[in-house]
N, C-alpha and C positions, 0 to 999 in steps of 0.2 A: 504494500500500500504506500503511496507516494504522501509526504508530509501535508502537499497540497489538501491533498482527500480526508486526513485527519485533522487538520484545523477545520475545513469546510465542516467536519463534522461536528467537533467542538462547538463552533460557532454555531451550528442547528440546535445542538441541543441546550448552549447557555441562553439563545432566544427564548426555548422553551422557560426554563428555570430563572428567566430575568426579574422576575417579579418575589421572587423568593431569596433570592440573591442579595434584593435592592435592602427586603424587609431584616436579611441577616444584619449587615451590613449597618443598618440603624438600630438594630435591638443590640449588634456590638459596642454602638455607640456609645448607646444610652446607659449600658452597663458599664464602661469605663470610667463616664459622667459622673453616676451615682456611687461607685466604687472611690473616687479620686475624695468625691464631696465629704461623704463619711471620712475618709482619711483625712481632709480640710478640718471638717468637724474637728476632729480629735485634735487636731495643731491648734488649734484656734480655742479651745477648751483651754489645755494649760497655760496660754496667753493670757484669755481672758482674765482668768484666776489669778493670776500675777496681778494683772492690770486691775484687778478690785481687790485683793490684798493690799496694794500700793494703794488707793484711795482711803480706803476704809484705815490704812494707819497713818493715815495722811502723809504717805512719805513723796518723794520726788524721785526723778531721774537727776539725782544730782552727781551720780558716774556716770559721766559718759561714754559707752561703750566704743570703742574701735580697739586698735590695732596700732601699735609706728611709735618708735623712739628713735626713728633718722634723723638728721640733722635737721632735715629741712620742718619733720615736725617739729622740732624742737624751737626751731627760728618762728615760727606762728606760732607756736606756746608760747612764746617771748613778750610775744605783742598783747599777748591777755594777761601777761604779770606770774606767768608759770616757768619760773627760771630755773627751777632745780627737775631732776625726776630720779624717782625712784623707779625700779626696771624686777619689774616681778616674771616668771618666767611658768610655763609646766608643761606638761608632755606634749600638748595639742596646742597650745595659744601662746603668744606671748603678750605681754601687756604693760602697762606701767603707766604709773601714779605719778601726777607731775604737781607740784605743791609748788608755791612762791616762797620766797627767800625766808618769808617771817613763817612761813606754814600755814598761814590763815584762809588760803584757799587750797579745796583739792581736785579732782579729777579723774576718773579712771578710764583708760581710753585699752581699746581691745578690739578683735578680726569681727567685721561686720562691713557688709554692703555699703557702696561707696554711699550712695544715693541713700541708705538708711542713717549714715553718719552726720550728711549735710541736714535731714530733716531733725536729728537730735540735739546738735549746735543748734538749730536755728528756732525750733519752740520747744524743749523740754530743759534745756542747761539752765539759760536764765544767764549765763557769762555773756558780759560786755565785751564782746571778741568779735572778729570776722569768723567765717566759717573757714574751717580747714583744707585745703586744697583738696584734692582728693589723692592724686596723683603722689602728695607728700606721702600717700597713707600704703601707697598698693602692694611694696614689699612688706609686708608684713609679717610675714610666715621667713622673709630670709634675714639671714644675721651677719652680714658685712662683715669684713676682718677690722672696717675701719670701728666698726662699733665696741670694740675692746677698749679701747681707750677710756668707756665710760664706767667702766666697771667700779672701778676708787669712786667715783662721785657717786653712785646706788652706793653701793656700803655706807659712804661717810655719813647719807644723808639719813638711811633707813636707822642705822646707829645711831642717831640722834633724836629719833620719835623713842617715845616708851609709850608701857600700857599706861593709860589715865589720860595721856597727854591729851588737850582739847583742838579740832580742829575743824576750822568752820568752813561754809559753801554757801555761794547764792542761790535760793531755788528759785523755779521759775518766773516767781512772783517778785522776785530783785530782793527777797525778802536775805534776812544771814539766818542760817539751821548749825547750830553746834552739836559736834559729833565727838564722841569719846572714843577714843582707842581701848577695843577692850580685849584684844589678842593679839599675838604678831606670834606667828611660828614658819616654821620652814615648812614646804609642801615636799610631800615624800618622791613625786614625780619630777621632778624640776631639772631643768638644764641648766638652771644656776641656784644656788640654794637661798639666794635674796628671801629675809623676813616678808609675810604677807601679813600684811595691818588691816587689822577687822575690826573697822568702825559698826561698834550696835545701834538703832536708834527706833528704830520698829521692828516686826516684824519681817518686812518687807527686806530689811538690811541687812537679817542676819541669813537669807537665802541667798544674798547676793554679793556676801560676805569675798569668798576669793576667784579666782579668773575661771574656773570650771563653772559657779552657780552662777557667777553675771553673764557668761554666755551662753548657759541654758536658759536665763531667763527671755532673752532676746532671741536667741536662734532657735526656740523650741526641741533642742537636745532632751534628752531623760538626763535627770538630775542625777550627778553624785551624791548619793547619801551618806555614801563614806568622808567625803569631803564636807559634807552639811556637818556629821554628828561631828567631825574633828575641829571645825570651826566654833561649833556651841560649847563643848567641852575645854578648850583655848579660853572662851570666854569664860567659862564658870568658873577656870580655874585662877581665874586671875580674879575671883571675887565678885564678877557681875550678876545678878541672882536674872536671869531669863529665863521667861514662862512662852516655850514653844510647842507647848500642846497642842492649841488648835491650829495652829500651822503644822504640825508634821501629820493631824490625821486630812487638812486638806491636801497636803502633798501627797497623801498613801491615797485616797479617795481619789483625786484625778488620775492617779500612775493607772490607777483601775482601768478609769475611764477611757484614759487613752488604749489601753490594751485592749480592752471593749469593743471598741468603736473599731479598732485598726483589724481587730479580728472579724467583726462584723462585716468589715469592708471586702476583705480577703476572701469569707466567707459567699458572703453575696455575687463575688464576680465569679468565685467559681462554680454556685450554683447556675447561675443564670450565662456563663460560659457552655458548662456541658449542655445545660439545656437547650440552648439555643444550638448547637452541635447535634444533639440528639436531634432534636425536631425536625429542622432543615435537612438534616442527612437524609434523613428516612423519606420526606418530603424529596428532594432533589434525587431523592435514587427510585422514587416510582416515576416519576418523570422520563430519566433518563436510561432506565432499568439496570440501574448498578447496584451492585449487593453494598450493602451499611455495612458491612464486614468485610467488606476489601482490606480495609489498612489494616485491621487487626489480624486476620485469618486469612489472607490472600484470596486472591479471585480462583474461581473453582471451576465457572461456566465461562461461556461465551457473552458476549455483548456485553461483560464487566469491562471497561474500561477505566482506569484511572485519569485519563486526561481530563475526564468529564470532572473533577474533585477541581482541578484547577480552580477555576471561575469561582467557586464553593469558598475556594481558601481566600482567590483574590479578594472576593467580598470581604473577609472577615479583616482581612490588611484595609481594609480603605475603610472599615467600620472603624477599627484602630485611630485610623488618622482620624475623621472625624468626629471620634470621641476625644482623641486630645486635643483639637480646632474645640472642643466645645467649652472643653477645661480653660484652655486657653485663653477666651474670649471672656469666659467666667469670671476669672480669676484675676483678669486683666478690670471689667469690671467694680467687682468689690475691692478691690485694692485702691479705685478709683476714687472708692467713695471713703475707705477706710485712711487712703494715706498710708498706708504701712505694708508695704510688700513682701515682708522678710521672710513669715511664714508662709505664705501663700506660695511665693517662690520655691521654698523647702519641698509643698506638697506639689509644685507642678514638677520639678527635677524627679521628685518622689515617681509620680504617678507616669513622667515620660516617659523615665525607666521600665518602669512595669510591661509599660503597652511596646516600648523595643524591643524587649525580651521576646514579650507574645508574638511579636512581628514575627521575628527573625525564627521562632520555634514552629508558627505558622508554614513559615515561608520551607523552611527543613522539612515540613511533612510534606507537603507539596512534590516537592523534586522528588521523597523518597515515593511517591505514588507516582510518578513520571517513571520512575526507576523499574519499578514494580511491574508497571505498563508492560514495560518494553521487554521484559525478562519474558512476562507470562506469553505476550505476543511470539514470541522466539521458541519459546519450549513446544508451546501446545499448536502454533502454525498455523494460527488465526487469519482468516484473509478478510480485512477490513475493506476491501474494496465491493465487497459483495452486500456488506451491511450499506455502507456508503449508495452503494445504486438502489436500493430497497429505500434508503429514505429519500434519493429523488425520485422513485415512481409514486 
């Protein structure tokens, strides 16, 4: 049988099956949608929770989170009266506290989105600053040879805070908030073992106490709890009496929740993955008279072709794409309206990945049913040219 004669075929029988194709292909969609949302849900849960923790103890974003102790950030710290920094370090992030000469203001800057950087500078600091370049900020994760040199100035200067010592910030409201040092210990991950200073003052402060809990609070990470209980224990032991009870069972209650929801999500797509696989199969193989048991059990009879699965799997690749066109559009959306991209971001990378996977594991079955084709046609001596003129008479 000539290639010509097996596409012309192909192409008879995905006319027949277009309509079932179209409907796979949007039920894939929609399942992507709904799968991604739920996993939005859940990133957006332990946000939120942050972000009404932080109200409710009236605290602020008075660390600002990023990333960068390069010169050049260093030269725009300059210009807001942040002339010292202390350079705290850990396995994943690096970060560092930049305080003015007298200590009376602080700062804590750490790895975050450029564009989520300039929107924290510019309405939740409260600092009388320009915003930070961004470009100052994007080596973040690299540690230059030139950057040794600043090693002696973190010691001398972390050396010189103790616990008790007072240290103020402006919050958003131009208002000053005094903050007590109520631990400084070494972190057990650290690339350098610089003291990390945990100012207590809420609730809200002792989660976000060292560079692991301030960048799960923003990046939506699973919390270190190890890092939590070592941070509250630092504190106790230095005499501070904190009562983080109902904070650690909202912390255990949302971890739930996230795990919930994320399983739910997982859950529902593969529900409504095979289902929609199941149906359509069966559906597209009386159409086309293919056995539903090709790819698992091989073809047994005649007029089983595999080619016919093609168009089947295309569909479910283009439902792919347009389930994440719809994430995207979504997501693109409520960020609009929210301002805050950081999470949403998290779960659209999240959710692209997923539907690449599926893509490309799609796309694998495919070929191995082209494969299969071609084998069964060669063994058993099928002559496709005969089916071919039967469906032009």
């Amino acid at each position: 049988m000539k290639l010509y004669d097996e596409i012309r075929l192909a192409v008879r029988e995905g006319k027949k099956c277009l309509p079932y194709l179209i409907i796979t292909a949007l039920m894939f969609a929609i399942v992507s949608a709904v799968a991604s949302c739920l996993f939005l849900t859940a990133v957006n849960l332990r946000r939120d929770y942050y972000d009404y923790l932080d109200k409710q103890t009236q605290g602020g974003h008075d660390f600002i989170v990023t990333c960068g102790y390069t010169a050049g950030v260093k030269d725009k710290l300059s210009e807001c009266g942040f002339d010292k920094v202390v350079h705290l370090s850990s396995a994943d992030y690096d970060a560092g506290i930049y305080v003015s000469d007298s200590g009376k203001k602080i700062g804590l800057l750490q790895n975050l989105p450029l564009y989520f950087i300039d929107e924290l500078l510019s309405e939740s600091s409260g600092f009388d600053c320009e915003m930070i370049d961004g470009e100052d900020i994007k080596p973040c994760l690299d540690t230059p040879e030139s950057d040794s040199m600043w090693i002696d100035e973190y010691i001398a200067l972390s050396e010189s805070l103790a616990v008790g010592d007072k240290l103020t910030v402006k919050s958003k409201e131009k208002t000053i908030k005094e903050y007590t040092i109520a631990g400084i210990y070494s972190g057990e991950n650290t690339v350098f073992a610089y003291p990390v200073i945990v100012p207590f003052n809420s609730y809200y402060d002792s989660a976000v106490a060292n560079n692991r809990q301030i960048n799960s609070v923003f990046s939506c990470t699973i919390n270190s709890m190890h890092q939590y209980d070592k941070t509250v224990t630092a504190a106790r032991q230095n005499g501070f009496d904190i009562d983080v009870s109902a904070f650690e069972m909202g912390i255990t209650a949302i971890n739930y929740a996230y795990i919930l929801f994320i399983g739910l999500a997982v859950l529902f797509a593969g529900i409504a993955f095979f289902s929609v696989l199941n149906t359509f199969s069966v559906t597209i193989a009386k159409r086309s008279h293919i056995m539903t048991n090709f790819i698992l059990l091989g073809a047994k009879k005649n007029n089983v072709y595999a080619i016919y699965f093609i168009p089947y799997f295309s569909s479910l690749l283009l439902g792919a794409a347009i389930g994440f066109l719809l994430m995207h559009l979504l997501f693109s959306y409520v960020s609009s309206l929210t301002k805050s991209l950081l999470c949403f971001e998290v779960a659209l990378e999240t959710a692209s990945g997923i539907v690449g996977i599926s893509a490309f594991a799609l796309l694998f079955i495919a070929v191995l049913a082209v494969m299969l084709y071609c084998k069964f046609r060669t063994l058993s001596g099928i002559n496709l040219s005969d089916t071919v003129r039967e469906y032009d008479r």
